[in-house]
N, CA, C and O atoms as a GROMACS GRO file, in nm:
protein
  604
    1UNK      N    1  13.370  -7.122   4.115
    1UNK     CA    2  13.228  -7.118   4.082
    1UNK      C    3  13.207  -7.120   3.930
    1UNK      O    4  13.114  -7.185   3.882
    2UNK      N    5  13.287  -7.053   3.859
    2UNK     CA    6  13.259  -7.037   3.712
    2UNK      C    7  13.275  -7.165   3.657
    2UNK      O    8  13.205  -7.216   3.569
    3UNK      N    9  13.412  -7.236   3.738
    3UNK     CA   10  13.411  -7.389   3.662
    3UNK      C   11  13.315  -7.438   3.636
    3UNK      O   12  13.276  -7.478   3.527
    4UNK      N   13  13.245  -7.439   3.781
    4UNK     CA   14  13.124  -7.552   3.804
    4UNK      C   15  13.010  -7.533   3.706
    4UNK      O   16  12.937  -7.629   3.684
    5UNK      N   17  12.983  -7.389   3.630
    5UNK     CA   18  12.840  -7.341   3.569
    5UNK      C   19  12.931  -7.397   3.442
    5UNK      O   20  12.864  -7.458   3.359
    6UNK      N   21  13.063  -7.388   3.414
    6UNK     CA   22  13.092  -7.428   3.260
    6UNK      C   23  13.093  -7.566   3.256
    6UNK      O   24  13.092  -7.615   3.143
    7UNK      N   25  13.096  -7.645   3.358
    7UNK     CA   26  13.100  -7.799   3.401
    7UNK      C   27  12.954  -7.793   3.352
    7UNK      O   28  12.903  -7.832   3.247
    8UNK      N   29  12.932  -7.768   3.398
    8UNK     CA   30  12.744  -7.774   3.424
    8UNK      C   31  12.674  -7.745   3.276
    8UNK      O   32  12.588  -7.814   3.222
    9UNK      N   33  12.721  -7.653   3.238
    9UNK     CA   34  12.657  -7.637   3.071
    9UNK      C   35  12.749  -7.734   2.989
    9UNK      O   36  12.678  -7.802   2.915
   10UNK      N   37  12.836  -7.754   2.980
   10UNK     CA   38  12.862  -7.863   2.910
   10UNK      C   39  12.814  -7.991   2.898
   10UNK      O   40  12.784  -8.042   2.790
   11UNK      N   41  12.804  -8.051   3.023
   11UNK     CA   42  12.706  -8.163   3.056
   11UNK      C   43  12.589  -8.145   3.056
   11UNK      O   44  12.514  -8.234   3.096
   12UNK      N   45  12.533  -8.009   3.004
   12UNK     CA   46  12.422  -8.012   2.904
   12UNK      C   47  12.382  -8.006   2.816
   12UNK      O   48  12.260  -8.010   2.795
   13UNK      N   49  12.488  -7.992   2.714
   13UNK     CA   50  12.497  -7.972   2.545
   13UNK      C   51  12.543  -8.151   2.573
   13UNK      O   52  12.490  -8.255   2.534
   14UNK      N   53  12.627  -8.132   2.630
   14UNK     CA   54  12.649  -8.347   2.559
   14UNK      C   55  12.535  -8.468   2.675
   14UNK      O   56  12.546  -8.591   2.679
   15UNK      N   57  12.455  -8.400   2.738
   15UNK     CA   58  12.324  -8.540   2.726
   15UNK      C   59  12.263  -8.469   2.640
   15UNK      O   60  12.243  -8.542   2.543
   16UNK      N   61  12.208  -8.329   2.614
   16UNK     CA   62  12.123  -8.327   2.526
   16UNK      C   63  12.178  -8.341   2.386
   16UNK      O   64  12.082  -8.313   2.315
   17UNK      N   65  12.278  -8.368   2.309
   17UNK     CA   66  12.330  -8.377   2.241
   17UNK      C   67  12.344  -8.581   2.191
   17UNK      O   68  12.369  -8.642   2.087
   18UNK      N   69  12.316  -8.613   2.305
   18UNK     CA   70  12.333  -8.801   2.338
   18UNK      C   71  12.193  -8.843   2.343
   18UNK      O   72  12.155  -8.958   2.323
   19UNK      N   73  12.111  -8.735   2.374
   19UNK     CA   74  11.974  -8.787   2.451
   19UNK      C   75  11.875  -8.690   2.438
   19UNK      O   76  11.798  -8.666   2.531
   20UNK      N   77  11.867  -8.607   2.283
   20UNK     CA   78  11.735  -8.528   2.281
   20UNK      C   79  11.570  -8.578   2.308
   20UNK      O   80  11.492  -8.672   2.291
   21UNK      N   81  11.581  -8.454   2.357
   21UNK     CA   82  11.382  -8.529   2.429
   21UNK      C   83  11.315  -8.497   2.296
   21UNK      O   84  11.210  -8.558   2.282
   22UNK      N   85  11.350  -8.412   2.188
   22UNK     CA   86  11.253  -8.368   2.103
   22UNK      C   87  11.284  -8.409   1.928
   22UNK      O   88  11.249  -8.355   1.822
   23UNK      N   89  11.357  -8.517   1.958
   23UNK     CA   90  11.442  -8.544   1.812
   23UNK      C   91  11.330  -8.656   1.766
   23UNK      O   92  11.328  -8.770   1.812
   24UNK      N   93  11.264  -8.619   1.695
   24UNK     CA   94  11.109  -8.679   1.623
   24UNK      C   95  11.022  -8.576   1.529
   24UNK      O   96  10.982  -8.460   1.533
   25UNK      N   97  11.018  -8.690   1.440
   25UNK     CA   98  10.929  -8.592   1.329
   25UNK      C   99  10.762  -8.603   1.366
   25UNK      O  100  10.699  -8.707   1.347
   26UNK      N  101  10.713  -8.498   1.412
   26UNK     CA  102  10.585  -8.439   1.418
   26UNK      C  103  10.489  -8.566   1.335
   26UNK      O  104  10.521  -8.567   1.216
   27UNK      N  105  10.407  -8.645   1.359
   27UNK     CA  106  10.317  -8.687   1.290
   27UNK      C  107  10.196  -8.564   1.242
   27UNK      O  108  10.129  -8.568   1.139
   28UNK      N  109  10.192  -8.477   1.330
   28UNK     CA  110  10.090  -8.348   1.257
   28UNK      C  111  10.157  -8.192   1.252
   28UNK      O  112  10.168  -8.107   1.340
   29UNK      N  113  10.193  -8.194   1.125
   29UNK     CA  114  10.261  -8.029   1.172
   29UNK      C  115  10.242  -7.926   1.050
   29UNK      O  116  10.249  -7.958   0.932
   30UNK      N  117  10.216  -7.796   1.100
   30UNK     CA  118  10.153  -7.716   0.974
   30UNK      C  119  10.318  -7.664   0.949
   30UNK      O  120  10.297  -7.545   0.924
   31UNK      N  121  10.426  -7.677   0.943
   31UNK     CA  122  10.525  -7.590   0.878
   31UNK      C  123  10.690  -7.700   0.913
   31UNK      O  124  10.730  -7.751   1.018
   32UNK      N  125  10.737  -7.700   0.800
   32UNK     CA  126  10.882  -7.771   0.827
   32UNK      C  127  10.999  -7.698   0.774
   32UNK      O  128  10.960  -7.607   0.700
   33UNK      N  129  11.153  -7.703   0.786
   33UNK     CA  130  11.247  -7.611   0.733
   33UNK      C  131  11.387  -7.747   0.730
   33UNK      O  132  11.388  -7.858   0.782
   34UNK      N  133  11.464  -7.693   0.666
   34UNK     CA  134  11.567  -7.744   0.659
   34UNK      C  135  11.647  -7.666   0.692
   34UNK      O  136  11.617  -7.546   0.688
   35UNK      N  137  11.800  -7.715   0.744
   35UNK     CA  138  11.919  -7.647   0.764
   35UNK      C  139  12.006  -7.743   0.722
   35UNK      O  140  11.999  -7.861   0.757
   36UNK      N  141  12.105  -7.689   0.633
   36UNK     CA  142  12.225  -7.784   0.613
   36UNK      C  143  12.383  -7.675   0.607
   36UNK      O  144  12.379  -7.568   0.546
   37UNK      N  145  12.523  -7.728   0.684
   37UNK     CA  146  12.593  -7.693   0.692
   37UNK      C  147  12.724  -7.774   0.649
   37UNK      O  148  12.801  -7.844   0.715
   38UNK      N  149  12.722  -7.742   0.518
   38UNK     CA  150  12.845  -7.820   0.435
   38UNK      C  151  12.987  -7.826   0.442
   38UNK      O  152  13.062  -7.900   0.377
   39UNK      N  153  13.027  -7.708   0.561
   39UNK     CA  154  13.159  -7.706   0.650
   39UNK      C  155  13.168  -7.823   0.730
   39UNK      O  156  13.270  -7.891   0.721
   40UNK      N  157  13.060  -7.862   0.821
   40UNK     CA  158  13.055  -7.930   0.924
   40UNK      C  159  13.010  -8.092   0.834
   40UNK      O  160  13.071  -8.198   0.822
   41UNK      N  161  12.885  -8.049   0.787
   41UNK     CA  162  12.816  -8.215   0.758
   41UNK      C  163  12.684  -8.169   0.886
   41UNK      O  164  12.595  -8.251   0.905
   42UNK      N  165  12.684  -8.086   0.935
   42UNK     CA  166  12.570  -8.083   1.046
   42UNK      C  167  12.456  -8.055   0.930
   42UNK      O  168  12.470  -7.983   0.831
   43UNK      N  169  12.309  -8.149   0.980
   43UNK     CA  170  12.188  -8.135   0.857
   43UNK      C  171  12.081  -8.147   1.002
   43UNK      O  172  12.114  -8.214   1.100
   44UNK      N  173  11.967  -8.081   0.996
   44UNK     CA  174  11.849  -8.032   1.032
   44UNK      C  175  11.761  -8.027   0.976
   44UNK      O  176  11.763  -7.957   0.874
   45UNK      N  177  11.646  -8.093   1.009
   45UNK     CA  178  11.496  -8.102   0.990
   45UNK      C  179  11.407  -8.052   1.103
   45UNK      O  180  11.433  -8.094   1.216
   46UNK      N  181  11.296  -7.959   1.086
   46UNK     CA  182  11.250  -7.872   1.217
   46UNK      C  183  11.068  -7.919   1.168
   46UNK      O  184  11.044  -7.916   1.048
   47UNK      N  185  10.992  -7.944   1.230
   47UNK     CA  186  10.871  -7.954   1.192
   47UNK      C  187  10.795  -7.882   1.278
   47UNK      O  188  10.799  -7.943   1.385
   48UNK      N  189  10.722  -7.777   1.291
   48UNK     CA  190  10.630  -7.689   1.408
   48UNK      C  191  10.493  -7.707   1.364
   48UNK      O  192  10.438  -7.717   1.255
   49UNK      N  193  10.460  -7.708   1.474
   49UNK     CA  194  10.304  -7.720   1.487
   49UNK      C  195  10.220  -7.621   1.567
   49UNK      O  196  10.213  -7.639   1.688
   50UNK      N  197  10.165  -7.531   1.519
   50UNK     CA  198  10.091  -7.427   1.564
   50UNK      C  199   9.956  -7.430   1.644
   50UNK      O  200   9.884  -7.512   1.588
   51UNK      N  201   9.902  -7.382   1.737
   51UNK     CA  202   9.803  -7.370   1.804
   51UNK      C  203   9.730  -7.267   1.699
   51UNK      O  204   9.778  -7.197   1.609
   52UNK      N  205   9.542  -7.290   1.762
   52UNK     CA  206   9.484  -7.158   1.665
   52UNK      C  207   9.535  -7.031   1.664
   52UNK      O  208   9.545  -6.958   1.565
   53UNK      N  209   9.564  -7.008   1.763
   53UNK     CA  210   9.623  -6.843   1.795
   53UNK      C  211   9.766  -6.837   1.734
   53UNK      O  212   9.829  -6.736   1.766
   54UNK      N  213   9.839  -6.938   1.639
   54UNK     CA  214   9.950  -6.924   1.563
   54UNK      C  215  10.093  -6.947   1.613
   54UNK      O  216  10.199  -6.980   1.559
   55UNK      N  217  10.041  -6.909   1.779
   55UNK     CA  218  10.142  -6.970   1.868
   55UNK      C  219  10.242  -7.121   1.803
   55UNK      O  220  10.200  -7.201   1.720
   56UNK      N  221  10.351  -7.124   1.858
   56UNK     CA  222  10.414  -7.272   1.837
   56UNK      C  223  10.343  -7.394   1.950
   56UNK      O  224  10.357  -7.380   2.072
   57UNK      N  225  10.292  -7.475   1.909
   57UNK     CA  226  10.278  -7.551   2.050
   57UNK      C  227  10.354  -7.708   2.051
   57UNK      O  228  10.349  -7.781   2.150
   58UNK      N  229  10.429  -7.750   1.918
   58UNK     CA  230  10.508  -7.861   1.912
   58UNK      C  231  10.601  -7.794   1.825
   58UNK      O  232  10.590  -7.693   1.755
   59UNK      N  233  10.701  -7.880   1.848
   59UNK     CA  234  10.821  -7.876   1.760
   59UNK      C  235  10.926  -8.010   1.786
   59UNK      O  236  10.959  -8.045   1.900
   60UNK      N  237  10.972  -8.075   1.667
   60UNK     CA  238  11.014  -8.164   1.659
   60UNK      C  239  11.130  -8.129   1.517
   60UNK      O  240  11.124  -8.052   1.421
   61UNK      N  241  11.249  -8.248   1.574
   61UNK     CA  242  11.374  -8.203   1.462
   61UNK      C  243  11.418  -8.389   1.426
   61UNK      O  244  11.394  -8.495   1.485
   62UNK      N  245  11.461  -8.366   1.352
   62UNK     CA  246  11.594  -8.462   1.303
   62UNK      C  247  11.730  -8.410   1.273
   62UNK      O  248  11.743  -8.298   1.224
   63UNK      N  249  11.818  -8.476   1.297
   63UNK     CA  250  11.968  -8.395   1.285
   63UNK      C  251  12.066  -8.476   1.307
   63UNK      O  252  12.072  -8.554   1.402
   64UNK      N  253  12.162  -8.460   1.209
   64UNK     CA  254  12.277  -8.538   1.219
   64UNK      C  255  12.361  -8.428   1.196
   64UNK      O  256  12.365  -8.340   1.110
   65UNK      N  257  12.442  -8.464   1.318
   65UNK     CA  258  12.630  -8.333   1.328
   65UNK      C  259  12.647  -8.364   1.480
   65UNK      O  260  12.614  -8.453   1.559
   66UNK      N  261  12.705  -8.263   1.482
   66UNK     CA  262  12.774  -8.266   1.659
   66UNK      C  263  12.675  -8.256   1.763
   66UNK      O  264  12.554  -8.257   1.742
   67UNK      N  265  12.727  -8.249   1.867
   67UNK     CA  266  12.646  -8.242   2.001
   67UNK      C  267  12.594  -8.084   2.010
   67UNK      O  268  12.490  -8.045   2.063
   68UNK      N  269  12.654  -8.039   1.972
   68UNK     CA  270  12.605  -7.853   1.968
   68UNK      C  271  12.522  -7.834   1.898
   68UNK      O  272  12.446  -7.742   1.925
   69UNK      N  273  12.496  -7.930   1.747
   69UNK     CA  274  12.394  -7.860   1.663
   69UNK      C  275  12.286  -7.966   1.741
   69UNK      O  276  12.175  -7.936   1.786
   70UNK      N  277  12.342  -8.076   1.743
   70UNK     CA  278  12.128  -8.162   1.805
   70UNK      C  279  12.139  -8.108   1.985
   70UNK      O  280  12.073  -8.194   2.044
   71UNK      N  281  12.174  -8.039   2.057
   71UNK     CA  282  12.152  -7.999   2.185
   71UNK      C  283  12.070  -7.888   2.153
   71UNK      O  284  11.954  -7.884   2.194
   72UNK      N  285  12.117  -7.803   2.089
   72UNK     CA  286  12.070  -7.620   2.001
   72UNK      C  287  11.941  -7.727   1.962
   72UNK      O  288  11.829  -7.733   2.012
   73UNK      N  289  11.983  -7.784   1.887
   73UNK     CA  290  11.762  -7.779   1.844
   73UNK      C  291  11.683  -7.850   1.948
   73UNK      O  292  11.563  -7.830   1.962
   74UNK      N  293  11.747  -7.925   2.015
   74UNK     CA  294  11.632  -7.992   2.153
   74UNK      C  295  11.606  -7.874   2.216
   74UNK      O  296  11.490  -7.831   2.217
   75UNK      N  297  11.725  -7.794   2.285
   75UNK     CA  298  11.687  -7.682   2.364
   75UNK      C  299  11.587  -7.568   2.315
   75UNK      O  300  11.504  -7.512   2.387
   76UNK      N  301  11.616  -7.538   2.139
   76UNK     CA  302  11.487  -7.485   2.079
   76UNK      C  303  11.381  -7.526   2.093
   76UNK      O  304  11.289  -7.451   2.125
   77UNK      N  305  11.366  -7.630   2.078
   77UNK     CA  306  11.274  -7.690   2.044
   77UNK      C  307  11.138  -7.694   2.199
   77UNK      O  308  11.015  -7.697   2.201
   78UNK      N  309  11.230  -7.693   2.295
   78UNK     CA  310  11.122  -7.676   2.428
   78UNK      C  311  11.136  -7.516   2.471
   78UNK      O  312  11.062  -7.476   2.562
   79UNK      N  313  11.284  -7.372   2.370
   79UNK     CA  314  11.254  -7.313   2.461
   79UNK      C  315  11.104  -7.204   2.378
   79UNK      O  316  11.037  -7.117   2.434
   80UNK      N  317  11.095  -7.252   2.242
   80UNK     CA  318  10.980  -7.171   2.141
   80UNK      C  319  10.847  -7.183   2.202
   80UNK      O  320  10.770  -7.087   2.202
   81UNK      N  321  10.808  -7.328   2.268
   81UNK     CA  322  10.651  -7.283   2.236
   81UNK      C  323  10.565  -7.243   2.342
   81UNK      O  324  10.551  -7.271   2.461
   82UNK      N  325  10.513  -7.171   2.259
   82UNK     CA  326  10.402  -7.074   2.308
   82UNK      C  327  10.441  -6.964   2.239
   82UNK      O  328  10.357  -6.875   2.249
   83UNK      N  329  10.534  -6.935   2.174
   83UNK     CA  330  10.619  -6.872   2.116
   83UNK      C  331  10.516  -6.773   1.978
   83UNK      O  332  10.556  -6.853   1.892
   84UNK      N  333  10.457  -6.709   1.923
   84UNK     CA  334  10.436  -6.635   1.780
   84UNK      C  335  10.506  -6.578   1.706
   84UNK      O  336  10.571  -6.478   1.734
   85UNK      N  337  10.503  -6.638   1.593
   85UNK     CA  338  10.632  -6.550   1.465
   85UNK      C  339  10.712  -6.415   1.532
   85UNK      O  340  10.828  -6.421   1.573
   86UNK      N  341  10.634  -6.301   1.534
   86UNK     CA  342  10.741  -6.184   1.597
   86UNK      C  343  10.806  -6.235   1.721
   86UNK      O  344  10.920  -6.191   1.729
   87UNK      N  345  10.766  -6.330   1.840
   87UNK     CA  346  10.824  -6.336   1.931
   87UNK      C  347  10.946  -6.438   1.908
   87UNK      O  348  11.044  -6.436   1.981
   88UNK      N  349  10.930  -6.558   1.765
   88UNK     CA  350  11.040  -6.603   1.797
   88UNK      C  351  11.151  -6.554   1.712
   88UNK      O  352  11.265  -6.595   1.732
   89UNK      N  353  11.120  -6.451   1.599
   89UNK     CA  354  11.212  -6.430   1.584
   89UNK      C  355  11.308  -6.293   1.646
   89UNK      O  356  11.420  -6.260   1.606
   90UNK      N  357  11.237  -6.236   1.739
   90UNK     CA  358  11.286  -6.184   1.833
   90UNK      C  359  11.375  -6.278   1.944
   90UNK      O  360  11.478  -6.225   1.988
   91UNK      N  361  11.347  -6.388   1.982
   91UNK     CA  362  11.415  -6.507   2.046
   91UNK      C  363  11.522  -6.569   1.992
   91UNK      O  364  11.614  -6.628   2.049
   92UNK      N  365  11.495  -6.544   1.841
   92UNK     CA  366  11.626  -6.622   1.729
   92UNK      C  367  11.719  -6.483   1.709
   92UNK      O  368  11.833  -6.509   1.669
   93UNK      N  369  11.697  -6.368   1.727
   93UNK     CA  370  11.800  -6.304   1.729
   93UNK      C  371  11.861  -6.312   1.870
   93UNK      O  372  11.982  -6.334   1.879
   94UNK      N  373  11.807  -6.299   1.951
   94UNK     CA  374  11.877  -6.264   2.122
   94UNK      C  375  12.005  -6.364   2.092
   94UNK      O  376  12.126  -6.344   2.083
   95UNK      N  377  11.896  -6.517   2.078
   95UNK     CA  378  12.005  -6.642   2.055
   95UNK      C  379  12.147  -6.636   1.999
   95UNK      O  380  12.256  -6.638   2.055
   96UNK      N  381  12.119  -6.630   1.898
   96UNK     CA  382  12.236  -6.530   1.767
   96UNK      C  383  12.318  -6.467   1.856
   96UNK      O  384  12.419  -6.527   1.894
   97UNK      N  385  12.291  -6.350   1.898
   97UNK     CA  386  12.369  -6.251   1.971
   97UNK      C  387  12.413  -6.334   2.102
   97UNK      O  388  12.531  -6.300   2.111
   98UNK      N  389  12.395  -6.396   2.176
   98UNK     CA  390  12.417  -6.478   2.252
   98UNK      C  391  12.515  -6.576   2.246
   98UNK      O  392  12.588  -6.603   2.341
   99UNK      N  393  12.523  -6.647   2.106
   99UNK     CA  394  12.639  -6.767   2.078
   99UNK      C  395  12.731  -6.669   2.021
   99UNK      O  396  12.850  -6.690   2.045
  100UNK      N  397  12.701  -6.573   1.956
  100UNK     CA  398  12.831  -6.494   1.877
  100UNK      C  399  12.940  -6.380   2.003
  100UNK      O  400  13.058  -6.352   1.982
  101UNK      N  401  12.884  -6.349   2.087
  101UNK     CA  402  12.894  -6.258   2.203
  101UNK      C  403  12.924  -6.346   2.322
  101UNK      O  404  13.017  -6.292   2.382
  102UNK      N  405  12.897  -6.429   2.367
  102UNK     CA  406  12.859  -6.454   2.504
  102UNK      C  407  12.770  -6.386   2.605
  102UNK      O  408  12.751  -6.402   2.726
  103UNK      N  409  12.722  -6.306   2.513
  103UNK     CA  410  12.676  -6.219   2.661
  103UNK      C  411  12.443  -6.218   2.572
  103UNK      O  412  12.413  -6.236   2.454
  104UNK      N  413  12.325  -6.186   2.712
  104UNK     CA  414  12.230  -6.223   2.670
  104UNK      C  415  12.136  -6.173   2.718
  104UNK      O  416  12.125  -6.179   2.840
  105UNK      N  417  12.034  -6.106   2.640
  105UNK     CA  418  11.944  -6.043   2.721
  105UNK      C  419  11.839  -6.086   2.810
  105UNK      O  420  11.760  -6.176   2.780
  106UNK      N  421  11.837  -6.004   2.952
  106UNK     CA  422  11.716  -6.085   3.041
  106UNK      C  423  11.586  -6.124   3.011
  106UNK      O  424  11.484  -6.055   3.021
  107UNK      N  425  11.606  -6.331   2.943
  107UNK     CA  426  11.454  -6.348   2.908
  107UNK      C  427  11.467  -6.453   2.959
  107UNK      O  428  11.569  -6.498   3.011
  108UNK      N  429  11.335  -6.517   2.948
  108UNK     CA  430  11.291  -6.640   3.013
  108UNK      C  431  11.330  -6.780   2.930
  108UNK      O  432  11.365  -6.891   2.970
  109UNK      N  433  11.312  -6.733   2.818
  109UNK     CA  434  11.304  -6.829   2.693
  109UNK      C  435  11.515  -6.822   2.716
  109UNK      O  436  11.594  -6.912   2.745
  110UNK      N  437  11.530  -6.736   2.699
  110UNK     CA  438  11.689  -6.730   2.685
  110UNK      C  439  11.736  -6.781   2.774
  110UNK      O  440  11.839  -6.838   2.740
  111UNK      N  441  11.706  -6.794   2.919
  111UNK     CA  442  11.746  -6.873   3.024
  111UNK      C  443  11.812  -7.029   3.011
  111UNK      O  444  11.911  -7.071   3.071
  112UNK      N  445  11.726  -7.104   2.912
  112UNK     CA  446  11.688  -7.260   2.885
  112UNK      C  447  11.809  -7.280   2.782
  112UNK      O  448  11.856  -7.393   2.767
  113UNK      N  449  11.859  -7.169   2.712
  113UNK     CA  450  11.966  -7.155   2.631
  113UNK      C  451  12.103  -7.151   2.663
  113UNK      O  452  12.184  -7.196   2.582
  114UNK      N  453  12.146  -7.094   2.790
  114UNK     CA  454  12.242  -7.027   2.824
  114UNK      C  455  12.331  -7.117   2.823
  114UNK      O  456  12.441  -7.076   2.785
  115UNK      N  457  12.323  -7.275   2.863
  115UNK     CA  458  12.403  -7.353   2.827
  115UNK      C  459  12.499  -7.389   2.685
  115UNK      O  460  12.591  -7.469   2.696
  116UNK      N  461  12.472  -7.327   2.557
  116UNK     CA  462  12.506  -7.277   2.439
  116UNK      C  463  12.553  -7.178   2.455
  116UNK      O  464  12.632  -7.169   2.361
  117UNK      N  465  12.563  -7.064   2.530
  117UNK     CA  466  12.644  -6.908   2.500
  117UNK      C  467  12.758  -6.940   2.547
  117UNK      O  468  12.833  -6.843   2.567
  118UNK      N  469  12.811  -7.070   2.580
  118UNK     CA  470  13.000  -7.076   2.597
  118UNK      C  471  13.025  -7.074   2.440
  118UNK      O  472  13.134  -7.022   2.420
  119UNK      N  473  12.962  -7.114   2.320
  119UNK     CA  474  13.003  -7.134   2.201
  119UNK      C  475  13.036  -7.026   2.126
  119UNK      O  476  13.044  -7.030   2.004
  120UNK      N  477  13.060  -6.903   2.209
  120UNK     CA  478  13.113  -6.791   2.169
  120UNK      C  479  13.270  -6.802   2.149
  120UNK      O  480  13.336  -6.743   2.063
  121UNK      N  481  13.311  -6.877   2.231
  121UNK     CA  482  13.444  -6.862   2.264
  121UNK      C  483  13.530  -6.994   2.142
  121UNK      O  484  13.642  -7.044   2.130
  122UNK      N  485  13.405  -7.005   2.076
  122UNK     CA  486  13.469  -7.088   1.940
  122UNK      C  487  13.368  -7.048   1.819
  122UNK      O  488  13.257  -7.093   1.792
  123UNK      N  489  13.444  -6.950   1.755
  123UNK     CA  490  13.374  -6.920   1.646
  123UNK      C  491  13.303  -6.999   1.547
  123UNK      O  492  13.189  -6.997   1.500
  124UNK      N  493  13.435  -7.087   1.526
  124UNK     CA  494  13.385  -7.187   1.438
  124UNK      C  495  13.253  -7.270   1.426
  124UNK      O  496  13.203  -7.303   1.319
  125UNK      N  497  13.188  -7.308   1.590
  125UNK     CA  498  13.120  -7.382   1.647
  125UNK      C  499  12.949  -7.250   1.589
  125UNK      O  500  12.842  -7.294   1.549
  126UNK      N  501  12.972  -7.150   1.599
  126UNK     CA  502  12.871  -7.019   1.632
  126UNK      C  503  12.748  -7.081   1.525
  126UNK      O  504  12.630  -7.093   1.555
  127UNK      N  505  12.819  -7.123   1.370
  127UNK     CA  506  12.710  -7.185   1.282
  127UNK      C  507  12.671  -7.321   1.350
  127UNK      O  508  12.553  -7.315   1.385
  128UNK      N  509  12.718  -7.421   1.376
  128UNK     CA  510  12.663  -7.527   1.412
  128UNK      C  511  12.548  -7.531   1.573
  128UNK      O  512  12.494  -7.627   1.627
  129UNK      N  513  12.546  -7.406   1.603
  129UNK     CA  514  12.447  -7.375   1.755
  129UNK      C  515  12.354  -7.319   1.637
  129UNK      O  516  12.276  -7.408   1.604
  130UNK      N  517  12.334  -7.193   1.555
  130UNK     CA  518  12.261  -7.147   1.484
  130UNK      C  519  12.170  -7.225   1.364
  130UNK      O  520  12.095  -7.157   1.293
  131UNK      N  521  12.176  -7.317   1.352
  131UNK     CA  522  12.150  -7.402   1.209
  131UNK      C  523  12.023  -7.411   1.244
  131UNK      O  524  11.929  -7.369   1.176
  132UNK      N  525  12.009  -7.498   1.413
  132UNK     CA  526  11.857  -7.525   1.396
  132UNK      C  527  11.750  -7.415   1.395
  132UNK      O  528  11.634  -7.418   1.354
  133UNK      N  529  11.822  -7.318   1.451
  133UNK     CA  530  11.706  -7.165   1.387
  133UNK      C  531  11.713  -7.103   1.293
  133UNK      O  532  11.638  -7.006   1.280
  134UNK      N  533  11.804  -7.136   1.199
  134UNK     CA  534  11.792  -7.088   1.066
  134UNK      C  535  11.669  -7.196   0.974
  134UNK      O  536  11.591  -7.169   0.883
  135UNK      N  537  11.701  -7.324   1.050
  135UNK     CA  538  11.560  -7.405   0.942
  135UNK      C  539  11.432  -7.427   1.009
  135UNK      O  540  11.348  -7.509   0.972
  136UNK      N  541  11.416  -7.306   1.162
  136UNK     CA  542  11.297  -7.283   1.190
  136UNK      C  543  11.236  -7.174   1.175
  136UNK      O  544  11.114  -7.160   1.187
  137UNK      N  545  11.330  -7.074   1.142
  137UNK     CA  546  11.307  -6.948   1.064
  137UNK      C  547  11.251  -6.972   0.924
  137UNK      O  548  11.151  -6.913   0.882
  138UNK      N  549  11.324  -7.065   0.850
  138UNK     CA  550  11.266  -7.119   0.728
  138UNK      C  551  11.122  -7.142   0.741
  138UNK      O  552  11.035  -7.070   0.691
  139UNK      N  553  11.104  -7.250   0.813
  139UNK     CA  554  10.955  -7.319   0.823
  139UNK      C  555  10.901  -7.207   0.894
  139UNK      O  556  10.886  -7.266   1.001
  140UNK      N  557  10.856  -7.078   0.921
  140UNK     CA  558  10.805  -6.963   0.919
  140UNK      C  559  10.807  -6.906   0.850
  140UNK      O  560  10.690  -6.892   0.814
  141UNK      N  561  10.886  -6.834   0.777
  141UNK     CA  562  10.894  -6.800   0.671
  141UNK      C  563  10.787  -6.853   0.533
  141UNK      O  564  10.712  -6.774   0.476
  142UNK      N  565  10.798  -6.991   0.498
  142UNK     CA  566  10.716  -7.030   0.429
  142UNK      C  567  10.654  -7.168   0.446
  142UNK      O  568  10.724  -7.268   0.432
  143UNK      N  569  10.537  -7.177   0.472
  143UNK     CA  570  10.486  -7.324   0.546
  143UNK      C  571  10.483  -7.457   0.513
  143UNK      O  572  10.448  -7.557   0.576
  144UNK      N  573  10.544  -7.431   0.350
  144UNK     CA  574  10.562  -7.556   0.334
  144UNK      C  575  10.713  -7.595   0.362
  144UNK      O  576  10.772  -7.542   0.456
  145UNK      N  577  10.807  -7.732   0.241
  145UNK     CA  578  10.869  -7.742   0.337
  145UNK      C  579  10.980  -7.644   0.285
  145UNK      O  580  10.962  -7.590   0.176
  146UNK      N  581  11.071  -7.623   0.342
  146UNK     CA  582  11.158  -7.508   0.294
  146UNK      C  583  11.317  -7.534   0.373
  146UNK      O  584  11.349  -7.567   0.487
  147UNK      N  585  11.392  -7.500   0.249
  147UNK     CA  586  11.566  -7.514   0.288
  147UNK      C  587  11.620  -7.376   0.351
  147UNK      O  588  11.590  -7.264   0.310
  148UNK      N  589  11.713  -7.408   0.468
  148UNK     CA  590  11.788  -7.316   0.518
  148UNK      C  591  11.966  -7.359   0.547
  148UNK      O  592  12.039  -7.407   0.633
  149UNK      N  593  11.968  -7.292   0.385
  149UNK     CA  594  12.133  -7.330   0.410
  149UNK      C  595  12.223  -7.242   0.484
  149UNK      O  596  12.178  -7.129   0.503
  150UNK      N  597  12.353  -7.269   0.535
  150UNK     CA  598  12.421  -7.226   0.577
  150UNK      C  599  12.582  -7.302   0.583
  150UNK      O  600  12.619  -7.413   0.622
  151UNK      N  601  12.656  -7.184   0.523
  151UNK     CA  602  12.755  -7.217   0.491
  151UNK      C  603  12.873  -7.161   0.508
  151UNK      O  604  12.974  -7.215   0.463
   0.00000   0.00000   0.00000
């Protein structure tokens, strides 16, 4: 049984990694971030777009690196919105703790992720799952556009 769920999340980091639904830059978006990882060569562009209530209600990336870093931001990218600043960065830590650990607390949003928490079991990999929420943490942080390195 365990094969089959690690079968199964893998063949979801590499279509979404081959075939992101959300890899497009926002034609309207109030906040953007960068991530760049100079170990790898993995680079990230995050653009969010807020509802009145501040909520996330789009999000769109560009990214060039492996299948782990553009799967991690598609899967961000649909599991944030509806999402508000405290809630996602309450969501960007679980995440965190999740690729570094393997192990994840019972959420909904974290569910859509879980296919990424095998990347525990390769450290190396832990920054290239994390990048795209470090340059959406950025573009919260400050609304215009803003760098999130990692190295």
């Amino acid at each position: 049984m365990f094969e089959d769920v690690a079968d199964l999340y893998q063949q979801v980091i590499l279509d979404r990694g081959r075939h992101p639904r959300h890899a497009h830059r926002l034609d309207r978006f109030d906040a953007t971030g960068k991530g760049d990882n100079p170990m790898c060569g993995d680079r990230v562009q995050v653009w969010v777009k807020r509802d009145d209530a501040g909520a996330i209600s789009d999000v769109g990336f560009e990214a060039r690196g492996c299948a782990i870093c553009i799967a991690s931001a598609d899967l961000m990218a649909e599991a944030v919105i509806g999402h508000d600043a405290p809630g996602l960065r309450a969501l960007s830590d679980d995440f965190a703790q999740m690729v570094r650990s393997g192990q994840s607390a019972s959420n909904a949003a974290l569910e859509q992720l879980k296919p990424l928490g095998g990347v525990s079991d390769f450290p190396s990999r832990v920054k290239c799952a994390t990048l795209p929420w470090q340059a959406l943490m950025g573009a919260l942080d400050a609304p215009d556009e803003t760098e999130a390195a990692h190295g």
